[in-house]
C-alpha positions as protocol buffer text, in pm:
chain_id: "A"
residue {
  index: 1
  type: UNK
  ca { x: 1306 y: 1172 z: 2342 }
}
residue {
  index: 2
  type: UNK
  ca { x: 1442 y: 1379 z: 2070 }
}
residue {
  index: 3
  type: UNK
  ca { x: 1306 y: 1296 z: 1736 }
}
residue {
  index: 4
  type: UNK
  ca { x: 1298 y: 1429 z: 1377 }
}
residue {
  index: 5
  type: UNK
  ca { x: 976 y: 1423 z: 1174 }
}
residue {
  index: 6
  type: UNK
  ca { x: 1142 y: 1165 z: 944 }
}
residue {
  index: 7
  type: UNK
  ca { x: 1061 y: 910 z: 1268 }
}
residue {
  index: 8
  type: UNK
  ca { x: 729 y: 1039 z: 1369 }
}
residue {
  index: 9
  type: UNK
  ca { x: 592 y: 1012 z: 946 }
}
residue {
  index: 10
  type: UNK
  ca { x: 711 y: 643 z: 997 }
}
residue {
  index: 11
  type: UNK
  ca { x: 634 y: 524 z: 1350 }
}
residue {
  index: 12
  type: UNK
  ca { x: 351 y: 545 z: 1567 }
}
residue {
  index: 13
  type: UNK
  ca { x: 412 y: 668 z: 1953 }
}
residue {
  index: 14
  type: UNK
  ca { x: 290 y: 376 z: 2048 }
}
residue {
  index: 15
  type: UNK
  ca { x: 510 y: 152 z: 1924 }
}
residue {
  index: 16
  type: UNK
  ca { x: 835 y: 413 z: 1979 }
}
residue {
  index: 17
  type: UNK
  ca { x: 726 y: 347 z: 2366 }
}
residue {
  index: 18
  type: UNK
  ca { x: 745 y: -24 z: 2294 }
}
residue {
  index: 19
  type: UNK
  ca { x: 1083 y: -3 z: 2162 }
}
residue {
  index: 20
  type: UNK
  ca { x: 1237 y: 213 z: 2452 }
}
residue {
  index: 21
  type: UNK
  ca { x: 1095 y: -73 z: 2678 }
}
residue {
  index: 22
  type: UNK
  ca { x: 1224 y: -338 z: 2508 }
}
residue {
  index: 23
  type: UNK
  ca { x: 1577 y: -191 z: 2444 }
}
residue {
  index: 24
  type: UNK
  ca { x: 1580 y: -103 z: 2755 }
}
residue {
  index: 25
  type: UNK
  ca { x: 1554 y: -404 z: 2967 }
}
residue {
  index: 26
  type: UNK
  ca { x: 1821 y: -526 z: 2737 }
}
residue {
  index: 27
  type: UNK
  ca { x: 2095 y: -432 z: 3020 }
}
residue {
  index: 28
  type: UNK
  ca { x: 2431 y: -284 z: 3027 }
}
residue {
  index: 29
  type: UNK
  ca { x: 2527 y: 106 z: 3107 }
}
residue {
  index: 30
  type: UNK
  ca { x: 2308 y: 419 z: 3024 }
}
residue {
  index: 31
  type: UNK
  ca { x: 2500 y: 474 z: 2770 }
}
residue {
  index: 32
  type: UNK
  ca { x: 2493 y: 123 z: 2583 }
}
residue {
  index: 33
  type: UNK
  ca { x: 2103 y: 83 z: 2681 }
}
residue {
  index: 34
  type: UNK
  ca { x: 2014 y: 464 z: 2487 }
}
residue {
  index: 35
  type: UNK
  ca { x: 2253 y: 378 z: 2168 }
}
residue {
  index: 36
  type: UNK
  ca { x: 2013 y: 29 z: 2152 }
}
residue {
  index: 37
  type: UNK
  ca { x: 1699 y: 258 z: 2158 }
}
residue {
  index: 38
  type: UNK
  ca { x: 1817 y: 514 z: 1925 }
}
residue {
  index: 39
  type: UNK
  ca { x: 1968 y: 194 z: 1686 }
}
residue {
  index: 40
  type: UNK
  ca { x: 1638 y: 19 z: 1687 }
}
residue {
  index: 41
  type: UNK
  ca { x: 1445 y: 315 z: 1652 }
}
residue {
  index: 42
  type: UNK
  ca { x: 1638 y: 376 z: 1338 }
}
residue {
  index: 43
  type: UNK
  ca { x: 1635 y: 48 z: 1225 }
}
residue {
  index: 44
  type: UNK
  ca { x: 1228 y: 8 z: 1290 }
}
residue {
  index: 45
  type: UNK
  ca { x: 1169 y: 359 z: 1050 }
}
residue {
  index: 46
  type: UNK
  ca { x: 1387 y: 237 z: 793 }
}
residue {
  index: 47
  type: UNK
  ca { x: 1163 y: -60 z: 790 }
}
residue {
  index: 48
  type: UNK
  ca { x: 843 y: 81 z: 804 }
}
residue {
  index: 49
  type: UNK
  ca { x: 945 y: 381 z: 504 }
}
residue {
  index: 50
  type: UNK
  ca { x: 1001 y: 73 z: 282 }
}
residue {
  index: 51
  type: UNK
  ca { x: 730 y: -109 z: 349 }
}
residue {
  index: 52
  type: UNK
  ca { x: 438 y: -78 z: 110 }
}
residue {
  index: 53
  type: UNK
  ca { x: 160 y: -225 z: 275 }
}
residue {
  index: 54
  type: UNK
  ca { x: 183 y: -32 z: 616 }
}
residue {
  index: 55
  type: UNK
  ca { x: 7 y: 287 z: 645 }
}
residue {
  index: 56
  type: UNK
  ca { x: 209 y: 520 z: 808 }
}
residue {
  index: 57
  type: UNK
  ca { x: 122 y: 765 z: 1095 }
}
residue {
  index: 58
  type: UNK
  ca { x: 159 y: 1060 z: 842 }
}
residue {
  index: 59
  type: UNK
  ca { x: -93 y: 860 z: 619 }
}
residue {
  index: 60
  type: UNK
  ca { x: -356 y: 847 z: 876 }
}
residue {
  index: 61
  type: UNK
  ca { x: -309 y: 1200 z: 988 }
}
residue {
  index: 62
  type: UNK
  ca { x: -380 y: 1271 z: 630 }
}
residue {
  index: 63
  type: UNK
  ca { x: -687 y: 1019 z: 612 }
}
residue {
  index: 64
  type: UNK
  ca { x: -851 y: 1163 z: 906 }
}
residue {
  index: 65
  type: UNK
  ca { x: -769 y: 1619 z: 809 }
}
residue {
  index: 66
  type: UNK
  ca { x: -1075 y: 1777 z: 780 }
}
residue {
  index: 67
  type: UNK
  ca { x: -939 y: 2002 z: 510 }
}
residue {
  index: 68
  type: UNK
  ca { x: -713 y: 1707 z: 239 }
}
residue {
  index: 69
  type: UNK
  ca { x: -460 y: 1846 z: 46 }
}
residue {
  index: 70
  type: UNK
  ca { x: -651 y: 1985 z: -273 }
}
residue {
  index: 71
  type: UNK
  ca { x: -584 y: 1856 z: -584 }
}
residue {
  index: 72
  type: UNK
  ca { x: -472 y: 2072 z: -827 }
}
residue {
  index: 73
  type: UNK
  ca { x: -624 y: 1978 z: -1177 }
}
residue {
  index: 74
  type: UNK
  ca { x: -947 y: 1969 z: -991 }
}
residue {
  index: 75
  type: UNK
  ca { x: -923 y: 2333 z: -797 }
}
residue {
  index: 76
  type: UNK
  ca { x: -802 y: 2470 z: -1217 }
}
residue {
  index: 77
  type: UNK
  ca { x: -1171 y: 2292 z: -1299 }
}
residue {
  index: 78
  type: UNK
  ca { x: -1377 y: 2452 z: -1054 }
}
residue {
  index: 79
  type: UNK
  ca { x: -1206 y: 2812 z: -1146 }
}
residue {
  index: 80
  type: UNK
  ca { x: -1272 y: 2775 z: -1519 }
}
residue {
  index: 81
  type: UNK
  ca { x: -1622 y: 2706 z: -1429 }
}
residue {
  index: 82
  type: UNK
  ca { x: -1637 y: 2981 z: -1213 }
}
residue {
  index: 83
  type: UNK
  ca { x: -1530 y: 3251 z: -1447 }
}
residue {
  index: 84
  type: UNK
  ca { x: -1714 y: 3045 z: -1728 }
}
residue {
  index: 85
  type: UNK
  ca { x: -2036 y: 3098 z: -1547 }
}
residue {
  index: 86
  type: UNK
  ca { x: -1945 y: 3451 z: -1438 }
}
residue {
  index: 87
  type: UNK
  ca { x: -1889 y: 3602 z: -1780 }
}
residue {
  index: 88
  type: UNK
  ca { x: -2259 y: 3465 z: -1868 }
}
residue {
  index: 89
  type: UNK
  ca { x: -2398 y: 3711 z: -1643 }
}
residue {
  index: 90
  type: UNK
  ca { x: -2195 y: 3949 z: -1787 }
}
């Protein structure tokens, strides 16, 4: 399946393999059966992006990186102190 990130920050493999099986047993052509999976893929992203309460595949990656993205006000803090302490030796 062809898929932009936009789909895999939103939805879990898991349950993109849940709704390829259950769009597909829907019936009709090839055609009509992959423009149902594609639809409800959509439709199931859309959901989960506005939801507030779900945590999101892109969340948990983040939860679970060794290395978090650093925060900014807090990597200016530890340089100050840095040179701070370095110019007492000097």
């Amino acid at each position: 399946m062809l898929q932009t990130d936009g789909l895999s920050d939103n939805v879990f493999s898991d349950e993109m393999a849940t709704i390829c099986l259950l769009a597909s047993r829907a019936g009709g052509s090839e055609d009509v059966r992959v423009q149902a999976i594609a639809d409800r893929m959509v439709d199931y992203a859309r959901l989960c992006m506005e939801s507030k309460d779900r945590v999101s595949p892109f969340e948990s990656m983040l939860k679970l990186s060794i290395n978090p993205i650093p925060d900014p006000n807090t990597q200016e803090k530890q340089l100050d102190k840095a040179c701070f302490s370095e110019a007492e030796y000097v």
